[in-house]
N, C-alpha and C positions, 0 to 999 in steps of 0.2 A: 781465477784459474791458477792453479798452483805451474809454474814454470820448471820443467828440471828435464833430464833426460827419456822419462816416460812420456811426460807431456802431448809426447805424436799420434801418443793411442787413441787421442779426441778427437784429430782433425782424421785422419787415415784409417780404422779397426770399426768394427761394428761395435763397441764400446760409447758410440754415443760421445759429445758433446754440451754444453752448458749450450742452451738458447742466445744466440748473439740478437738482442734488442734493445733499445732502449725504453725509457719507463714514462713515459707521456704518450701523447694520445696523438701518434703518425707513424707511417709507416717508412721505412728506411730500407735503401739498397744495399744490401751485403757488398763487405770488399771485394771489389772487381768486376769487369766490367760482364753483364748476363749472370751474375750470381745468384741471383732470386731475390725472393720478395720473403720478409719474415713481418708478419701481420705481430704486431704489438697490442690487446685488445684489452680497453681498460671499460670495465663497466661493473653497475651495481649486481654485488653477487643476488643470489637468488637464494634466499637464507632458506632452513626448514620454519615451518612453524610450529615445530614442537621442542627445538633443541635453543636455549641461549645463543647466541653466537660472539667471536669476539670481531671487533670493526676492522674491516679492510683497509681503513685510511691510513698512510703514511705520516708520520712523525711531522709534516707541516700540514697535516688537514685531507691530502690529498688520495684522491686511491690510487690505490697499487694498481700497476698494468698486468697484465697475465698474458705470457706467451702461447699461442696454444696453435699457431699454424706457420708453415714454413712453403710458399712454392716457388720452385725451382728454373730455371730456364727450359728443361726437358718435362715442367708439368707436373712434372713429381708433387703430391702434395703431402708432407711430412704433416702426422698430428703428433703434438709433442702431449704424451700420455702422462701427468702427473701422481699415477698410481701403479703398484706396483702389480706383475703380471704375475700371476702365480697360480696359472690354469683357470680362471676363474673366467677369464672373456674379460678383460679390461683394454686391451690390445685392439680386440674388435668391437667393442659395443661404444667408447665414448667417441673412435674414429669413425663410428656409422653415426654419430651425430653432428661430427661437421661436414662429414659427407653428403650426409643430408642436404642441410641449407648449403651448403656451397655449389649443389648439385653436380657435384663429381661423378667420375665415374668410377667404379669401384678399385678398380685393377690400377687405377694412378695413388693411390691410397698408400701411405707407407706413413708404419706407427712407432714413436721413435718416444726411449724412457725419458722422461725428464731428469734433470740437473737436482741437488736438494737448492730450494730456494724459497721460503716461506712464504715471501712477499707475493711472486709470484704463483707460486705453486700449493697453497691451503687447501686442504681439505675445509668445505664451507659449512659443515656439520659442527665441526670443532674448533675450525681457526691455525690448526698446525697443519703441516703437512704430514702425511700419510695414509695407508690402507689399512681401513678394517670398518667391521661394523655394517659389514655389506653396503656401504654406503658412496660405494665408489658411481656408480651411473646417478643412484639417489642426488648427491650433492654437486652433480658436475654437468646436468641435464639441461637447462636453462644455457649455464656457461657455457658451454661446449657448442652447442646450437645457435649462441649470437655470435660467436667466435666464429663458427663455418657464415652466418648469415653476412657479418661484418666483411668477411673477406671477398664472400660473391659482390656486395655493394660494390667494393673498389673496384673489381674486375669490371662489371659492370659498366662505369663511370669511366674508364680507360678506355674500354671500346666506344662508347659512346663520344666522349672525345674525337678519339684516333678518326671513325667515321662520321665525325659531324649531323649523329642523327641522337634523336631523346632517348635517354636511358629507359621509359618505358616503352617503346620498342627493341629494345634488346632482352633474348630470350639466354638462357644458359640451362645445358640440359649435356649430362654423363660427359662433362669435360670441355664440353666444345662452348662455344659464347656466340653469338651469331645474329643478324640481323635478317628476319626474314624479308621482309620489305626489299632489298636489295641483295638480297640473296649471298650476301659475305658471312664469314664464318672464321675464327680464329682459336689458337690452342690457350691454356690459362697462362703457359709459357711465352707465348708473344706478347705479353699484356704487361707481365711483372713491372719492366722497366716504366712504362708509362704509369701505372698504379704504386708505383715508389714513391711518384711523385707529387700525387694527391693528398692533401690532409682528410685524415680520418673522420668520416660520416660522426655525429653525434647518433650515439644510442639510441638516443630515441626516433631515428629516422630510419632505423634496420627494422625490418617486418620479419620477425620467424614467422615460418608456413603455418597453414589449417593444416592438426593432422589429415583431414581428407586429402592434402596434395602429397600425402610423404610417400615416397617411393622405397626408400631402404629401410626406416626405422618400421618394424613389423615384419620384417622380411627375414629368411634366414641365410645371409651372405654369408661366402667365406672366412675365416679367422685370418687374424693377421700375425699369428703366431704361426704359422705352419713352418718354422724351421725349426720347431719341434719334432717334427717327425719324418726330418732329411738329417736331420743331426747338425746344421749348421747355427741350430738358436747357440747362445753366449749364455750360459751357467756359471755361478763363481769356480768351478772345478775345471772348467775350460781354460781360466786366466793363465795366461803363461809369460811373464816377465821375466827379461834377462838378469841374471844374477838370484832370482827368488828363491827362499828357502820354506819349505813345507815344517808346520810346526804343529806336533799332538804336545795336549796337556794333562799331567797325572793328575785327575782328582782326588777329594776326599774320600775313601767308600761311605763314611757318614756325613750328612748335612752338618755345619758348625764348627766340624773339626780345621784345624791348622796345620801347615807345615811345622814341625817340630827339627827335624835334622835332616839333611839329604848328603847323601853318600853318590857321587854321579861320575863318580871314575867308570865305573866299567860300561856306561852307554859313553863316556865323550870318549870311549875305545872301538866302538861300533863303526864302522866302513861309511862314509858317508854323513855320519853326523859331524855338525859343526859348531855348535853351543848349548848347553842347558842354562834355563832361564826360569829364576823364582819369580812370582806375578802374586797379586792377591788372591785369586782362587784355585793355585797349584801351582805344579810346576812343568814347565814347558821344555821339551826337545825340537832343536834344528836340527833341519835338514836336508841334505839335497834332495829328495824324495820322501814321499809318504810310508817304504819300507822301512825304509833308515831311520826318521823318524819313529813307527812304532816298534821298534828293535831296539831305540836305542829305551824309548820311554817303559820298555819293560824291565830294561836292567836298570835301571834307578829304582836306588835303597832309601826307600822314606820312613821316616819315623814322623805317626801323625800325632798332633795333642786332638785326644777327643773327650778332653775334658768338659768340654761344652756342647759336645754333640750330640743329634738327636739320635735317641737308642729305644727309641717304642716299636710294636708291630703295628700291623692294621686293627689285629683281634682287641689289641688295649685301645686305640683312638673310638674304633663303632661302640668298645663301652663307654668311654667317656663320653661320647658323645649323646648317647642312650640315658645317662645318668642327668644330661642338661636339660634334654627333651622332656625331664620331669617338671620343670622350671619353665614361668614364663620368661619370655624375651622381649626384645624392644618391639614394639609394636610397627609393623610397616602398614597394614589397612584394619580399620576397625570400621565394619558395618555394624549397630545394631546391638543384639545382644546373643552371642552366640554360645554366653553360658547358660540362660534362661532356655535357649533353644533348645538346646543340646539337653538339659535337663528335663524338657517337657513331651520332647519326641517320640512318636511310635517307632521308632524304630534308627538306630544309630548303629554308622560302620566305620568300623578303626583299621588305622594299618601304619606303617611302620616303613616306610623306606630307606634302602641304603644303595650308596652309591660311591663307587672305589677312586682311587686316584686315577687319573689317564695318564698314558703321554699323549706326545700331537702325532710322533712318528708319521715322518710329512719324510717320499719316498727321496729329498736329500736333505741328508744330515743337515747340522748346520754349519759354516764356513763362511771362510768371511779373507779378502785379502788388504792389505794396507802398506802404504809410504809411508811413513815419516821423517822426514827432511827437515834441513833448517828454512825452509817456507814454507811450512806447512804441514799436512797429511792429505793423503787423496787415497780412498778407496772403492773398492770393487767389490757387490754382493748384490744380492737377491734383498734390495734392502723395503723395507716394508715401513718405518718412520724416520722419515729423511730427520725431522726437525728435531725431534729427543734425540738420537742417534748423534747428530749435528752438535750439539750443545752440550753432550755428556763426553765427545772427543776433546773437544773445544777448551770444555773447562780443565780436562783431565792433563793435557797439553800446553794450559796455559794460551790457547792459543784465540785469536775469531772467530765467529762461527765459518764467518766466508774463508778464512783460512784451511777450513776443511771441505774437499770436494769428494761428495759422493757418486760414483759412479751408478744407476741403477741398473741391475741386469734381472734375467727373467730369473724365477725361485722352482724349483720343483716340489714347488707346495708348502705349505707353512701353517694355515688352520689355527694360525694366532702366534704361533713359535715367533716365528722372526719379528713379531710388533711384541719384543719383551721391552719389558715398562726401567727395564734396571740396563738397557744394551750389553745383555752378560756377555755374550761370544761376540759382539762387536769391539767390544773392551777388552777381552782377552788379546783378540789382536790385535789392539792398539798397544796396550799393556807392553807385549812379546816385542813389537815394530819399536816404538819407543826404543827398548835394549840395542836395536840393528840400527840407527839411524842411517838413511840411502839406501838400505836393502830392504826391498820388499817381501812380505810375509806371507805367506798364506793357510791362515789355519783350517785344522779339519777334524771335526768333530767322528770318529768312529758312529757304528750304529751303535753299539755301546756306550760310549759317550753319552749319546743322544737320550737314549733311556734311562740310564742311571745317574746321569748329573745334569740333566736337564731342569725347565719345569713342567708342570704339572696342572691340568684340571682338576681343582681339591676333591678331598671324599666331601662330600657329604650326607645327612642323615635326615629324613623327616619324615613327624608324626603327623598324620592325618585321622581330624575323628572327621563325620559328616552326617549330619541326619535329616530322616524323611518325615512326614507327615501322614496320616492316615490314609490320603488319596495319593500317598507314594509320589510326592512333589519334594524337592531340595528344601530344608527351611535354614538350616544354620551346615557351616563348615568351617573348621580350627586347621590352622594348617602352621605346624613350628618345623621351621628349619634350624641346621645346625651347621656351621663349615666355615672356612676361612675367608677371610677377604681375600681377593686379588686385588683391591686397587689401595691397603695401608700400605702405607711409604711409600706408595710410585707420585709422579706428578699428577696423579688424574683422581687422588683423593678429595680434593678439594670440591671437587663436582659432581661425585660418583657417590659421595656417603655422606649423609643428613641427616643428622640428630643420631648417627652412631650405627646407623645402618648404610651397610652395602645396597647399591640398588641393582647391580650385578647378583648378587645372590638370594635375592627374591622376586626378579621381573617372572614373568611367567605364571607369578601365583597370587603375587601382590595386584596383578593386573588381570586375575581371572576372569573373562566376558559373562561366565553362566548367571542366570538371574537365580540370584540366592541372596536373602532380605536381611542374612544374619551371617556379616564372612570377615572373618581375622585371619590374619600372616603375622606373624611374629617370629624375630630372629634372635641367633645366638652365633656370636663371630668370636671364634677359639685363635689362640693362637699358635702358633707350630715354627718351627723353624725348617719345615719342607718347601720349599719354592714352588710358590704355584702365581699361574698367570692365566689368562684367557684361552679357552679351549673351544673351538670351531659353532658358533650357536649361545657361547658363556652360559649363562644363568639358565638357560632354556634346555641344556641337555639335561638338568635334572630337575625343574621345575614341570616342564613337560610331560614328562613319564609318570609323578607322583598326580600331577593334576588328573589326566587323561586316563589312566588307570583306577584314580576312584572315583571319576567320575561315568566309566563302564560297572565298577562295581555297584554305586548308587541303583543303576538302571534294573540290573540282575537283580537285587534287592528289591527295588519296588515293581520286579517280573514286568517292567515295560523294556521295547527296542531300545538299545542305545543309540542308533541315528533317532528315531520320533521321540527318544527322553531328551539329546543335545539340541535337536531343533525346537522345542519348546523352549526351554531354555534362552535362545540365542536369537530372539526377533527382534529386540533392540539392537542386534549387533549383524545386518544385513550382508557384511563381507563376511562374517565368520560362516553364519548360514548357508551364504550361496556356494563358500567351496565346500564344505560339509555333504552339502545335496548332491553339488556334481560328483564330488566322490563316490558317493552313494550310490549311485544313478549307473555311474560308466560301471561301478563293478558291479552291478546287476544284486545290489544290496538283498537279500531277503529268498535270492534263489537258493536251489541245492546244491551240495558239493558232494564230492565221491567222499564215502566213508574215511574216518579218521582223518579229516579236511576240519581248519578253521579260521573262520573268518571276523576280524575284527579291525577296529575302525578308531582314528583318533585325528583331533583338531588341535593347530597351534598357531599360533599369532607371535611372529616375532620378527625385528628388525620393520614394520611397519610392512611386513607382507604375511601374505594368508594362506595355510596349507593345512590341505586334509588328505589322512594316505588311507587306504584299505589294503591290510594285509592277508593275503591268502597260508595259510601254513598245512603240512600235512607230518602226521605220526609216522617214523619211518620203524622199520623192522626191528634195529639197533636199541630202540627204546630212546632216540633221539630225536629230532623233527626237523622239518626243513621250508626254506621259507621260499613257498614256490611261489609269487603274484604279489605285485603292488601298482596300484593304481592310489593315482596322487592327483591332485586337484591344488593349481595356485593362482592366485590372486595377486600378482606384483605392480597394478597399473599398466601405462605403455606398456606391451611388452616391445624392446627396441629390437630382439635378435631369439625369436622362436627356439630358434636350433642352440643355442647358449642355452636359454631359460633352463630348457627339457637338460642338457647337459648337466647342469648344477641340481636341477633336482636329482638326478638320476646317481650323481656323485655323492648329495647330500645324503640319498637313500643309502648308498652303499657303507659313505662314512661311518652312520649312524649304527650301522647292522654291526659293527665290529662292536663294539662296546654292549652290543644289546644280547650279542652270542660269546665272545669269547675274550675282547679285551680288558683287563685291568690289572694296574702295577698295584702292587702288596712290599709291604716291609716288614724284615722282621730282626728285631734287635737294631734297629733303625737304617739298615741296609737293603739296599733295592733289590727285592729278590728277580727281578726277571733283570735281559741283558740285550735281545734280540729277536729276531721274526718268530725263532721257536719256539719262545716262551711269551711274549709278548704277540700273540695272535693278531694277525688283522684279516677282514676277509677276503680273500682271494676270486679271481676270478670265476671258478667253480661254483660257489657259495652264491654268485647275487643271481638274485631274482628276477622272472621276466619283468620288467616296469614300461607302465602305460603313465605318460604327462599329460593332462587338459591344462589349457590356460585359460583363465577368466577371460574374454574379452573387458576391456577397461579403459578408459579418457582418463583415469587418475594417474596422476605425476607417477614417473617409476619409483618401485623402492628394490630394497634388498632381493637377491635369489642367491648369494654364494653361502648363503648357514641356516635360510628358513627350513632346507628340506631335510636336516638333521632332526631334529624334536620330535617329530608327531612317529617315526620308524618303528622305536624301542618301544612304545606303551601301544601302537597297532598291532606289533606283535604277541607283544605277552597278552593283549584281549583278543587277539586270535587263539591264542594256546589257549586260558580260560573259556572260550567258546568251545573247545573241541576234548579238554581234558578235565574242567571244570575245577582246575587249583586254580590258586592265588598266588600273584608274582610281582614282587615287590623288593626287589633286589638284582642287580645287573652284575654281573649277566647274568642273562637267563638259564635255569637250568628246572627239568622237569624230573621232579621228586617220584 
């Protein structure tokens, strides 16, 4: 813990804390006397079996302890959440899993961010810490669950103790610990001090429940966020430290360009400004205020070098990009022989997709605050990769990693922004703070900002051929992409791209379920000097739409349904089928709709869960359409928290509608031509659709729900408009010719 005059905001502020435990296998009484119990919980993670992992063990063999529970002398049972919350239910879904085995009662529950702490705190998918990849309940579900079971043992054994009767007659049920037999009963508060003083059950003597005994996980309990909607939740734009100064940064208007000269007399003449500051990627104004600030950052006179900067439109990247798709690329699946095929077919259907830049525009900007001290840095944000973040200060600073302490607080959304692989607005503020040493910073990205020097979900481009057979059966499908890597030059290259390929920007196609005896993916990764990183779903918001869209068109062509052409298809693949059906099914697949009504249907498999949406659309007057009906069907195993699941689809639906109707960033002359909501559309609350969620019932391990319900939106819609208008749509957004 960094030491200095802030330092109170940890032990006093809803700012949260660094876990006080130690790193072996017992449990310890916090200083003072009745201070609680903080459960230290070292066990074998619960790896995936489809991901590498890197080893838990500590540098002499041993594993690492993980902190994950904290109770208190009033009961209180703090889950200490090692991800970050960012609307998503992370808050409430891993604390309904110690809630569980610990057999709490709900309302003593309190969900507290974690400290960055790798040892402790990994993400067990990857080995670092952080949030993304929908994988936060996915990797933490096992954990999480010996952790509340671990902590009920000790309780347990305290009581049984204290009344001198067997630990299997002692019951613990919604908080309370009790012995029927003699009819005594105690709070988990009365116990801590005795259970401080037990050494820690071995692992292998904790029993997680039969789901048949679970009482919360499946349920849909309250969020543990709700100081979201009293105004009390802790946002980076709530931080208010004595002496802080509010700093905006001028960027480049083109990618690549440099500061060349700055002229910044007449902003340090501005009312309230108090430094301008040059940084590697612009230059920055202090201030007492975020007015003063952009006051002053508008009168500075910049002269940029853009002699190295990008100066293309979007119209020149789609042909370049059009010009490659003539070309083969690196091979990512080769079934078979889908030249032969494609040459011998009754019948073969081309098409051509494009797909524009995004932003994440996540409803706050991004911000970020920081100390830098001579002990240190310590900061404040919505932070979404303690560990990169952690190591990119560190090194920048010259400093340890533990020298730098993260505060995490809640995000108002992020959709991948805030897990940037390069810490760009983390950096910035460090960058800026650096200049102030003792005085804290707090940067803030405009919504303009946010749009135009942000990053980016790449364009990209693909051609699809595909052909049938005389009994209008799939026999071969070609399928080349074209578009930028997000993971060259970040840290996550080394495991993310094999033999020259992104796996980022062909999962979804590369791993298409349909039974076709003759299927290539081949890529082409261009390079740009536009910043693009991970966009809500990655590879799947345009793999998705390209698949699912001709694989509607296939059906049209060989004049079979597209639900009874995708389920022939898909009987090796029984989770893809089953939510396909129920889709099907709830929205009464095959009945009639009122004139100028259309309905269409689309599957996606991603992040290891399963969704199939039916879209309902109708012709409006305008000569426009509107997207009235989604019924969605998913597959995620467990479900731990109903009322979450149906949220995130219902969210993923909405996300996805923006980009399918009206979002996308364009350039031209290599300047961002959009700035903000009114040109950069998202959709609004008027705009969404009534939506119906089914959940698969399922025994399989949870996986992802915060990005599955994105992909399948945009191609259920444009095969609903093809069902009702009978074009072809292969290009986002949507627009009817």
């Amino acid at each position: 813990m960094i030491h200095n005059r802030f330092s109170q905001l940890d032990e006093s502020s809803p700012l949260g804390s660094a876990v006080s435990t130690n790193r072996r296998n017992f449990l310890k009484l916090l200083g003072g006397a009745g201070a609680g119990l903080t459960l230290a919980m070292s066990a074998q993670p619960v790896l995936s079996k489809t991901t590498e992992q890197l080893p838990l063990t500590s540098a002499e063999g041993e594993l690492e302890a993980n902190a994950f529970v904290r109770i208190s002398a009033d009961s209180t049972v703090t889950v200490v959440i090692k991800h970050l919350e960012m609307g998503q239910g992370t808050y409430t879904g891993l604390a309904t899993l110690v809630a569980e085995e610990l057999d709490a009662d709900w309302a003593q529950i309190k969900s507290e961010g974690a400290p960055a702490n790798t040892g402790r705190y990994k993400n067990l998918h990857w080995g670092s810490q952080g949030t993304g990849g929908s994988s936060a309940i996915a990797n933490s579900y096992e954990q999480m669950r010996l952790a509340g079971a671990t902590a009920r043992k000790m309780l347990v054994q305290a009581a049984a103790q204290q009344w001198q009767v067997a630990e299997s007659e002692i019951a613990v049920s919604q908080g309370v610990v009790s012995h029927p037999g003699s009819n005594r009963s105690t709070s988990f508060g009365e116990l801590v001090d005795q259970a401080a003083k037990l050494p820690m059950p071995a692992t292998d003597s904790v029993q997680l429940k039969d789901p048949g005994d679970f009482k919360l996980i499946g349920r849909s309990v309250p969020r543990k966020d709700r100081g979201k909607t009293d105004g009390s939740a802790l946002f980076t734009q709530d931080i208010k430290l004595p002496g802080m100064l509010t700093a905006l940064v001028a960027h480049p208007p083109r990618f690549g360009a440099t500061v060349k000269s700055v002229n910044s007399e007449a902003a340090r003449n501005i009312a309230g400004v108090e430094d301008v500051v040059e940084i590697p990627t612009g230059v920055a104004v202090l201030a007492k205020d975020y007015w003063a600030a952009k006051k002053g950052r508008d009168a500075l006179q910049i002269q940029w070098d853009e002699s190295q900067a990008f100066n293309k439109s979007s119209d020149q990247l789609l042909n370049e990009f059009a010009q490659l798709a003539k070309q083969p690329g690196l091979v990512a699946r080769n079934d078979g022989d889908t030249e032969s095929a494609l040459g011998s077919a009754a019948k073969v259907v081309e098409a051509t997709f494009e797909f524009p830049f995004l932003a994440h525009a996540a409803m706050e900007p991004m911000n970020c605050v920081a100390l830098v001290s001579d002990e240190g840095c310590e900061v404040w944000n919505g932070e979404q990769m303690q560990t990169l973040d952690q190591a990119t200060i560190a090194a920048t600073l010259g400093l340890k990693p533990e020298q730098v302490k993260i505060n995490m607080l809640f995000a108002g959304g992020s959709f991948g922004r805030r897990a940037n692989p390069h810490s760009d607005y983390v950096m910035e503020t460090v960058h800026i703070a650096k200049a102030k040493p003792g005085i804290p910073v707090k940067l803030v990205w405009s919504r303009e900002d946010d749009t135009r020097a942000g990053y980016y979900r790449p364009m990209y481009l693909h051609k699809v051929r595909a052909a049938l057979d005389t009994d209008g059966n799939p026999v071969a499908w070609e399928q080349r992409i074209v578009g930028q890597s997000i993971v060259t030059g970040t840290p996550f290259e080394g495991f993310l791209i094999k033999d020259g390929i992104d796996a980022t920007s062909v999962e979804g196609a590369a791993t298409l379920p349909y039974s076709i005896p003759n299927l290539k993916v081949d890529l082409h990764t261009v390079n740009l000097p536009v910043p693009v990183q991970w966009w809500r779903s990655v590879g799947h918001t345009h793999t998705g739409f390209s698949t699912e869209v001709m694989i509607d068109e296939l059906a049209r062509a060989a004049g079979k349904d597209p639900v009874a052409f995708r389920l022939a298809l898909l009987k090796d693949h029984p989770r893809e089928y089953g939510v396909l059906k129920l889709a099907a099914e709830k929205a009464n697949w095959g009945a009639p709709l009122p004139q100028g009504w259309g309905r269409g249907i689309a599957m996606h498999k991603s992040f290891n869960s399963y969704v199939a949406q039916v879209a309902e659309v109708s012709l409006q007057d305008n000569g426009q359409f509107k997207v009235e009906r989604v019924i969605c069907a998913v597959d995620c195993g467990v479900a731990i928290n109903p009322d979450v699941i149906r949220a995130q689809m219902e969210g993923g639906i909405g996300f996805g509608l923006s980009p399918a109707l009206m979002s996308e960033i364009t350039f031209k002359d290599g300047q961002v031509v959009q700035s903000n909501f009114h040109d950069y559309q998202v959709l609004r609350i008027g705009q969404m659709p009534d939506v119906e969620v089914h959940i698969v019932p399922s025994a399989e391990p949870p996986t992802g729900v915060g990005e599955p319900g994105v992909p399948p939106i945009a191609p259920a819609v444009a095969n609903a408009l093809s069902a009702v208008t009978g074009q072809r749509f292969h290009r986002l957004p949507l627009k009817l010719s």
